[in-house]
Backbone atoms as SQL, in Angstrom:
CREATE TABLE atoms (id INTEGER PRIMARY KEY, chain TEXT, resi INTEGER, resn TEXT, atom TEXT, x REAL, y REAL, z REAL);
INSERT INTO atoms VALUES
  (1, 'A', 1, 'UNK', 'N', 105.626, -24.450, -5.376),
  (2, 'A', 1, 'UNK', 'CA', 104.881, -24.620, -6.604),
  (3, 'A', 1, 'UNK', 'C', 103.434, -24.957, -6.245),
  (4, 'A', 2, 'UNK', 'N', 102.640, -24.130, -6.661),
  (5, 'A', 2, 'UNK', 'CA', 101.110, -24.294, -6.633),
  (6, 'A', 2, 'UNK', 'C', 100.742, -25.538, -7.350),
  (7, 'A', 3, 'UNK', 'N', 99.951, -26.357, -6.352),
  (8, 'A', 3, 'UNK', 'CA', 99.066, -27.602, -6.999),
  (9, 'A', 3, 'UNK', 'C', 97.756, -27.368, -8.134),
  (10, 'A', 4, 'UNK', 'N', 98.211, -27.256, -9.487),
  (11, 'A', 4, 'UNK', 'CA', 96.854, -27.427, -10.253),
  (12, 'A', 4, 'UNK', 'C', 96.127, -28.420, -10.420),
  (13, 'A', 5, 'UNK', 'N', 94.718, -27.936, -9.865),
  (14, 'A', 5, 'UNK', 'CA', 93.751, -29.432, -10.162),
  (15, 'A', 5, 'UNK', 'C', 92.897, -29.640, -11.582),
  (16, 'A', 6, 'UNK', 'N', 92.739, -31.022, -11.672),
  (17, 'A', 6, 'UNK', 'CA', 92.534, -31.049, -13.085),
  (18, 'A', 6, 'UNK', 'C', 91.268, -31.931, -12.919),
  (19, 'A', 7, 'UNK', 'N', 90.542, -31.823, -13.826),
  (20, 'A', 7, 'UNK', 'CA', 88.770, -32.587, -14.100),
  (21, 'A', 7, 'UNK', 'C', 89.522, -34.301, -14.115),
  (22, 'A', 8, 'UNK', 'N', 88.623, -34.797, -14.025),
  (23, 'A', 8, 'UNK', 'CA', 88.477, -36.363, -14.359),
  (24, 'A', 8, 'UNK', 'C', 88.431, -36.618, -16.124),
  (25, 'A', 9, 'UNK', 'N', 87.809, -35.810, -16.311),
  (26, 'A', 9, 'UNK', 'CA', 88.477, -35.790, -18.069),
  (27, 'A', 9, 'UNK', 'C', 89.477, -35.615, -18.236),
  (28, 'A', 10, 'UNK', 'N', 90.089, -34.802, -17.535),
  (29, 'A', 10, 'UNK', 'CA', 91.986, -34.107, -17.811),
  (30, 'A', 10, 'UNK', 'C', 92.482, -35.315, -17.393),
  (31, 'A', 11, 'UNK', 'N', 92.460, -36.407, -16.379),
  (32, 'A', 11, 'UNK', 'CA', 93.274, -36.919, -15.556),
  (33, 'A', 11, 'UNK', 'C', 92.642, -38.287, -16.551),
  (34, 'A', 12, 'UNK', 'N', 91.953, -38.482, -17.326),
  (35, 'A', 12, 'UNK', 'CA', 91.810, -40.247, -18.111),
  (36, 'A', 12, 'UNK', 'C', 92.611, -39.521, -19.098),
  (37, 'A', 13, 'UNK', 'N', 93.157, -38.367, -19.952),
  (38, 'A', 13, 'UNK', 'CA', 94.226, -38.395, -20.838),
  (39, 'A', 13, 'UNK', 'C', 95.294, -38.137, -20.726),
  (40, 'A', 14, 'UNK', 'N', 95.779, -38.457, -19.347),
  (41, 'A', 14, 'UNK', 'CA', 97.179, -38.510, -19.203),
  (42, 'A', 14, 'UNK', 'C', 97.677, -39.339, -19.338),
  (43, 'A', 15, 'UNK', 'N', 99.248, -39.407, -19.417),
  (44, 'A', 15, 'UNK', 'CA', 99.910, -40.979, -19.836),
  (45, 'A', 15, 'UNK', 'C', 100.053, -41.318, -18.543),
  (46, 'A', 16, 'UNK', 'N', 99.968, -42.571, -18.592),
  (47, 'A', 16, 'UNK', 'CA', 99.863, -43.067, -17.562),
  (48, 'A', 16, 'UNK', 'C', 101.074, -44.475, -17.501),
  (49, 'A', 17, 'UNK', 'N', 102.535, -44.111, -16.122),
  (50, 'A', 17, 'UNK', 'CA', 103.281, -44.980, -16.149),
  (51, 'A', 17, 'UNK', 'C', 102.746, -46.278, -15.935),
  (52, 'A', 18, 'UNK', 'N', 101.732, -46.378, -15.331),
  (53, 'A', 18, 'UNK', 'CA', 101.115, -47.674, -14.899),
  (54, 'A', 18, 'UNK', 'C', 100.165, -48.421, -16.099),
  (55, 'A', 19, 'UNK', 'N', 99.994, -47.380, -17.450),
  (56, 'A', 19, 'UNK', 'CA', 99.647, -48.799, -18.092),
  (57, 'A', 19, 'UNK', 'C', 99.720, -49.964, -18.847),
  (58, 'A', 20, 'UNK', 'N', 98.767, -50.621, -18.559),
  (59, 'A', 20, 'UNK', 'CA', 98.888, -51.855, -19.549),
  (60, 'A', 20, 'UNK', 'C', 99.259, -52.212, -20.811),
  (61, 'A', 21, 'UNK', 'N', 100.854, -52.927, -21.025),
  (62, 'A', 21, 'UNK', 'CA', 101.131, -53.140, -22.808),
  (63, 'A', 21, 'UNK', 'C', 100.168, -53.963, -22.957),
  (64, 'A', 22, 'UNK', 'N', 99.229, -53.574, -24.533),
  (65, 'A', 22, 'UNK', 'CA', 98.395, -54.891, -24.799),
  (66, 'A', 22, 'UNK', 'C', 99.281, -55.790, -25.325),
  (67, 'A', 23, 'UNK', 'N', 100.290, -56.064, -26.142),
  (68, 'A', 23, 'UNK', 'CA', 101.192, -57.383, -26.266),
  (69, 'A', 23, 'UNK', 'C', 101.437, -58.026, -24.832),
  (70, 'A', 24, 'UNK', 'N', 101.692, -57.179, -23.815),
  (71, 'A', 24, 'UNK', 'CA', 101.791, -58.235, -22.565),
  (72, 'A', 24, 'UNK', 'C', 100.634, -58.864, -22.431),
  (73, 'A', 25, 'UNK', 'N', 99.190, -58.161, -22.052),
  (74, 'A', 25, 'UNK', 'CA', 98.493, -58.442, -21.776),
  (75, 'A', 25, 'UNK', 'C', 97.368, -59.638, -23.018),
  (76, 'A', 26, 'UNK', 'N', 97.914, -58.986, -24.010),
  (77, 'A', 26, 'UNK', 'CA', 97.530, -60.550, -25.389),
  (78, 'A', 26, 'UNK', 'C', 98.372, -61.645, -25.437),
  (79, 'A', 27, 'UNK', 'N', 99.612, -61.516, -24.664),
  (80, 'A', 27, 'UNK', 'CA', 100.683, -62.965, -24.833),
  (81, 'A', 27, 'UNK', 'C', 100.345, -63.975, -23.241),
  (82, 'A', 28, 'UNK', 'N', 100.021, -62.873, -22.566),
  (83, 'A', 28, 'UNK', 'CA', 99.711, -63.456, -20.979),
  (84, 'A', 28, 'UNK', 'C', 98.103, -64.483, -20.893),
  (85, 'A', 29, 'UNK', 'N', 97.538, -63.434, -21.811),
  (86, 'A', 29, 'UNK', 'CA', 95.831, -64.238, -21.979),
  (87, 'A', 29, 'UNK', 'C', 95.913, -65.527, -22.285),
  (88, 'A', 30, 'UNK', 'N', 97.002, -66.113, -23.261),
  (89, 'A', 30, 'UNK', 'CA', 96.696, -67.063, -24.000),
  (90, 'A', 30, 'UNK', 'C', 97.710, -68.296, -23.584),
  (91, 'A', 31, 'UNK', 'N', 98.900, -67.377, -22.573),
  (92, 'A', 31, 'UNK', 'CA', 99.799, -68.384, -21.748),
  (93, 'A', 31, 'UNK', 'C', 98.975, -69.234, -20.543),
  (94, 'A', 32, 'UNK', 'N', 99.516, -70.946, -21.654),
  (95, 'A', 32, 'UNK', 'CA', 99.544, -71.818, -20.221),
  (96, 'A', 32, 'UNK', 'C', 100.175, -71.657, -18.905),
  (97, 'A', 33, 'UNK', 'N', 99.911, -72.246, -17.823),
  (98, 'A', 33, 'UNK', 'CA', 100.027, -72.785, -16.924),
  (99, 'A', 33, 'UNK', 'C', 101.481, -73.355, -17.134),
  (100, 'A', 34, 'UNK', 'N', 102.707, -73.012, -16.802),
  (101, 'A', 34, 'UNK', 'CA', 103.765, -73.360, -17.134),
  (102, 'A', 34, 'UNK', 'C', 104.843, -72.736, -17.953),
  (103, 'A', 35, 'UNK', 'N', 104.095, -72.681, -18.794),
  (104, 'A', 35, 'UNK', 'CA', 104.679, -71.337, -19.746),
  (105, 'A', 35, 'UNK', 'C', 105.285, -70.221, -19.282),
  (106, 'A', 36, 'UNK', 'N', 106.010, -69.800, -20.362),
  (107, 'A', 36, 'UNK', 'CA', 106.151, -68.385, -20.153),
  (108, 'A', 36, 'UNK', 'C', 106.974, -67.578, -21.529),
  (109, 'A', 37, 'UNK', 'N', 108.068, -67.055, -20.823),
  (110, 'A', 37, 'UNK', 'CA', 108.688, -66.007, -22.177),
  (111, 'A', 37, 'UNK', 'C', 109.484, -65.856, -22.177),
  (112, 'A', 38, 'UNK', 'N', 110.720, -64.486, -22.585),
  (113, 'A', 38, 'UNK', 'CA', 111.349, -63.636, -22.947),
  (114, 'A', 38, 'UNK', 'C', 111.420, -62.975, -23.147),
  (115, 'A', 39, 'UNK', 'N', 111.601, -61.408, -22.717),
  (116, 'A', 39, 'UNK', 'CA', 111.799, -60.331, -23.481),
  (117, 'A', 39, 'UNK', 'C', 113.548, -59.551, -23.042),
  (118, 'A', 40, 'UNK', 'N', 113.673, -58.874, -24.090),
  (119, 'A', 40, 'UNK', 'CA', 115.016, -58.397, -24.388),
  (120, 'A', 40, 'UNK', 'C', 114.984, -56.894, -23.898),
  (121, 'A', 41, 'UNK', 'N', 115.311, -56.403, -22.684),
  (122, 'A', 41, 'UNK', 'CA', 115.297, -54.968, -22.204),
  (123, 'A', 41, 'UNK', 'C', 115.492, -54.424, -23.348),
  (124, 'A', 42, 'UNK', 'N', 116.955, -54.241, -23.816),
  (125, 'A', 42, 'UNK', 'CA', 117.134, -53.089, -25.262),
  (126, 'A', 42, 'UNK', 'C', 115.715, -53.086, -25.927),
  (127, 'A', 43, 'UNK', 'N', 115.300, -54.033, -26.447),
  (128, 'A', 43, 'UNK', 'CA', 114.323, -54.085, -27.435),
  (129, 'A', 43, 'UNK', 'C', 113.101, -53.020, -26.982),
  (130, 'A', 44, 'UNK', 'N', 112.682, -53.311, -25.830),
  (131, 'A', 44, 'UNK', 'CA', 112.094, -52.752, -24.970),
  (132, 'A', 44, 'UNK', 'C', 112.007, -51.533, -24.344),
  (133, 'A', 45, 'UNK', 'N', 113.134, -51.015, -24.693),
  (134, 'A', 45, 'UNK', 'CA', 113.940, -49.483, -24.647),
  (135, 'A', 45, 'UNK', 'C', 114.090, -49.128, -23.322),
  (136, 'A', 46, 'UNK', 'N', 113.696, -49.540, -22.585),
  (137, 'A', 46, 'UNK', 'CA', 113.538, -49.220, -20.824),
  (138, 'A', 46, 'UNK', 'C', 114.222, -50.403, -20.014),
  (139, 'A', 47, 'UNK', 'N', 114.272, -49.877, -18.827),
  (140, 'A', 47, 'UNK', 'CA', 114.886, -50.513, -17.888),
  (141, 'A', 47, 'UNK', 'C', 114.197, -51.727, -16.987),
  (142, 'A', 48, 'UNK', 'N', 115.189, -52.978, -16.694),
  (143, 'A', 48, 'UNK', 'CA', 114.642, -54.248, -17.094),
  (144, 'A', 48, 'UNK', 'C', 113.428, -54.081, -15.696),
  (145, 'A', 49, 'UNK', 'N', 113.425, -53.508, -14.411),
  (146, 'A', 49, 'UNK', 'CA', 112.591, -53.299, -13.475),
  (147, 'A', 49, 'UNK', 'C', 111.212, -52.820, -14.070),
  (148, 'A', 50, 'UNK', 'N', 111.276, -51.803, -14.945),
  (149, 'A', 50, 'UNK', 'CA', 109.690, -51.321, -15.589),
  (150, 'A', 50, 'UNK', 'C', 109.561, -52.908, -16.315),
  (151, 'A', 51, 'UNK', 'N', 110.537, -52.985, -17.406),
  (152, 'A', 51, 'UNK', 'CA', 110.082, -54.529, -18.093),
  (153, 'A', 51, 'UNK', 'C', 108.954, -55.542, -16.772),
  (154, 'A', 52, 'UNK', 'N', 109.523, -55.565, -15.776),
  (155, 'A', 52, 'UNK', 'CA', 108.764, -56.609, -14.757),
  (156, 'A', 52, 'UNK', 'C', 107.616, -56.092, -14.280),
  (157, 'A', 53, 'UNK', 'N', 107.664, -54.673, -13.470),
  (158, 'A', 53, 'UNK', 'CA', 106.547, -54.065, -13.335),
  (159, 'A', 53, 'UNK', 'C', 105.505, -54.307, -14.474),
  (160, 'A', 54, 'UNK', 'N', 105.549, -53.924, -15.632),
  (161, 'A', 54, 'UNK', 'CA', 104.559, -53.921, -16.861),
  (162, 'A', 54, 'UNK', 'C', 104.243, -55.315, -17.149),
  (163, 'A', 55, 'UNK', 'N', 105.037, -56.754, -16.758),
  (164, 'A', 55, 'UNK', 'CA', 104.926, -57.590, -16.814),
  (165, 'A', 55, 'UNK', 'C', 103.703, -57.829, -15.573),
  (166, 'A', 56, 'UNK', 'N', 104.144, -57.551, -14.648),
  (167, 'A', 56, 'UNK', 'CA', 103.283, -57.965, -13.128),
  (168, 'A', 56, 'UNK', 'C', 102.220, -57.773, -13.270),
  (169, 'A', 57, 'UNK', 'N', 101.696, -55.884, -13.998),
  (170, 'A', 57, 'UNK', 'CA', 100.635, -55.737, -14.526),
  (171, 'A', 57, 'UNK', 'C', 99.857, -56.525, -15.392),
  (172, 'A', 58, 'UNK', 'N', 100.311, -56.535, -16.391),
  (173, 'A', 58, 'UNK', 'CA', 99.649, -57.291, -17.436),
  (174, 'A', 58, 'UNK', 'C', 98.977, -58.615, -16.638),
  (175, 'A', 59, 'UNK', 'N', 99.772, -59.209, -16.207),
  (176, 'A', 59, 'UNK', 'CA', 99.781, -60.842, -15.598),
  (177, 'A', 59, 'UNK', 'C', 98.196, -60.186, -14.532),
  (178, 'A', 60, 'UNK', 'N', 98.030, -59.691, -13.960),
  (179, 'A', 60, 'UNK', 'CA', 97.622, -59.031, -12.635),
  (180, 'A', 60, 'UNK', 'C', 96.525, -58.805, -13.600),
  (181, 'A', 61, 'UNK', 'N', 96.457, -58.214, -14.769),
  (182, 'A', 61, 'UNK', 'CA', 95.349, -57.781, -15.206),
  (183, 'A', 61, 'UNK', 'C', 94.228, -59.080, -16.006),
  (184, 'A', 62, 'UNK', 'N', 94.936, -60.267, -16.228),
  (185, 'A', 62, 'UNK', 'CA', 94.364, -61.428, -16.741),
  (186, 'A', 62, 'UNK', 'C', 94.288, -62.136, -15.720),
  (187, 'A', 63, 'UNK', 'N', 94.536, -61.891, -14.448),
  (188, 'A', 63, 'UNK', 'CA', 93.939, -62.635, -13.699),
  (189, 'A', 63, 'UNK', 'C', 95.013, -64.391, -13.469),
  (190, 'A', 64, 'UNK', 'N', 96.078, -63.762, -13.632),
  (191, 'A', 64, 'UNK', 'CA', 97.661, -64.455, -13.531),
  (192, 'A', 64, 'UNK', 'C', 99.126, -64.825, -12.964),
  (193, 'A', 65, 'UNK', 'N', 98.947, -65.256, -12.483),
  (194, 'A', 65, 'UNK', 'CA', 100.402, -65.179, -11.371),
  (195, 'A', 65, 'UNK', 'C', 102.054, -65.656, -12.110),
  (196, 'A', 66, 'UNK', 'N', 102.836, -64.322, -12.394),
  (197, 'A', 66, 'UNK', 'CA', 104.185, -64.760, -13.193),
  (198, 'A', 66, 'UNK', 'C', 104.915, -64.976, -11.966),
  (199, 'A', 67, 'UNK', 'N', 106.503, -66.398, -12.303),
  (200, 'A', 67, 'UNK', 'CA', 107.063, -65.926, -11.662),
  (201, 'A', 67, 'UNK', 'C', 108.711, -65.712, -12.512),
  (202, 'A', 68, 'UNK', 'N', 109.624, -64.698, -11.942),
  (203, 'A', 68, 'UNK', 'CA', 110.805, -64.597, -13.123),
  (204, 'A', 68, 'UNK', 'C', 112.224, -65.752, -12.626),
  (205, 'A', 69, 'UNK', 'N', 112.328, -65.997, -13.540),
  (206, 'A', 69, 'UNK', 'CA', 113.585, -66.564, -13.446),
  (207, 'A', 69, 'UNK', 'C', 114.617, -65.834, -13.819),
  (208, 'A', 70, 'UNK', 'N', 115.773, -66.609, -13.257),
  (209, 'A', 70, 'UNK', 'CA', 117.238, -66.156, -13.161),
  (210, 'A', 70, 'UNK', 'C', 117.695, -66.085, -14.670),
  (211, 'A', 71, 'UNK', 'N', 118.239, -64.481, -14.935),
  (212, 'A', 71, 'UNK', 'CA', 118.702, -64.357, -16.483),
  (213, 'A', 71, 'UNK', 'C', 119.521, -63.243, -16.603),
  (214, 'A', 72, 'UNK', 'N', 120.189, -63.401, -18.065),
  (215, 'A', 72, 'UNK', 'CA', 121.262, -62.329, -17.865),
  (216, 'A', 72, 'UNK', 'C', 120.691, -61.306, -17.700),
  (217, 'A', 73, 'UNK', 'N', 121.312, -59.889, -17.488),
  (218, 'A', 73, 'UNK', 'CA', 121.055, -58.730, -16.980),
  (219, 'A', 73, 'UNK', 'C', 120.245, -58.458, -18.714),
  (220, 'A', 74, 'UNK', 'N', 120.578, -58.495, -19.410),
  (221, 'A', 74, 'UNK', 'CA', 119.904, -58.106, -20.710),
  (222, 'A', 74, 'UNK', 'C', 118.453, -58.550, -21.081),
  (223, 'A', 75, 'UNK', 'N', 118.163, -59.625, -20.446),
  (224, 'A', 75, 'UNK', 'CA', 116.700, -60.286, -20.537),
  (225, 'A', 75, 'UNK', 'C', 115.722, -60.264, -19.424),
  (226, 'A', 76, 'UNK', 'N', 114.558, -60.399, -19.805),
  (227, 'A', 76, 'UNK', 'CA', 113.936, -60.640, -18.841),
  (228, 'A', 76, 'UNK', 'C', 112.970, -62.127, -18.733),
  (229, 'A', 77, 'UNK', 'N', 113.314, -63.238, -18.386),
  (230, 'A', 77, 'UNK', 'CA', 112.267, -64.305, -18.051),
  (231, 'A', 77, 'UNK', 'C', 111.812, -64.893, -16.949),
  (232, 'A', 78, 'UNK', 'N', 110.113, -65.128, -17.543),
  (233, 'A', 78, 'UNK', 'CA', 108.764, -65.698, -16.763),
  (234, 'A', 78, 'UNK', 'C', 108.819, -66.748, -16.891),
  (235, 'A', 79, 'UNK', 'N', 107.581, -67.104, -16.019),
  (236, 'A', 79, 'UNK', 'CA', 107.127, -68.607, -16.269),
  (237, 'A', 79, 'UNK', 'C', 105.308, -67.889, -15.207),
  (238, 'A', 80, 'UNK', 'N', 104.406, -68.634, -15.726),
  (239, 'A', 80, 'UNK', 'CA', 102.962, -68.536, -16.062),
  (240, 'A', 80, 'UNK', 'C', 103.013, -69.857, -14.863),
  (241, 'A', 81, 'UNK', 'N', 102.323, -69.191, -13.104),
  (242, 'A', 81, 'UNK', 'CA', 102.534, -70.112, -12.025),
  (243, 'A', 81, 'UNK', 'C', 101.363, -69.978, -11.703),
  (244, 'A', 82, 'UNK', 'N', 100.604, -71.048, -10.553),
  (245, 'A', 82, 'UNK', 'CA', 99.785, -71.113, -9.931),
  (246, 'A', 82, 'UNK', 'C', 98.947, -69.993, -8.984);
């Protein structure tokens, strides 16, 4: 299969797996130091590994260090660390 190349215009409107939910990234801004969350994979429609990835991001993008705690396979929880 031939590689098509595409402009830098073509390639900022692609979807992109890597980006940023702004709810992560608006719930992460405003999380203390200690804090953290919950989210519910189903709810989330995807699988709980992207849930963390998109989490890591977000956190990564405010300038934030998560770390997850131990939870059922159905959830996913943080806590907002040093």
């Amino acid at each position: 299969m031939p590689i098509e190349a595409l402009t830098k215009s073509q390639l900022e409107n692609q979807p992109s797996n890597r980006r940023l939910h702004d709810e992560y990234v608006a719930f992460l801004s405003s999380a203390r130091l200690g804090t953290g969350g919950r989210l519910y994979v189903a709810k989330e429609g995807t699988s709980r590994q992207t849930v963390k990835k998109r989490l890591l991001a977000a956190a990564d993008h405010v300038g934030k260090k998560i770390a997850f705690q131990r939870s059922p396979v159905e959830q996913v929880v943080f806590q907002v660390v040093e």
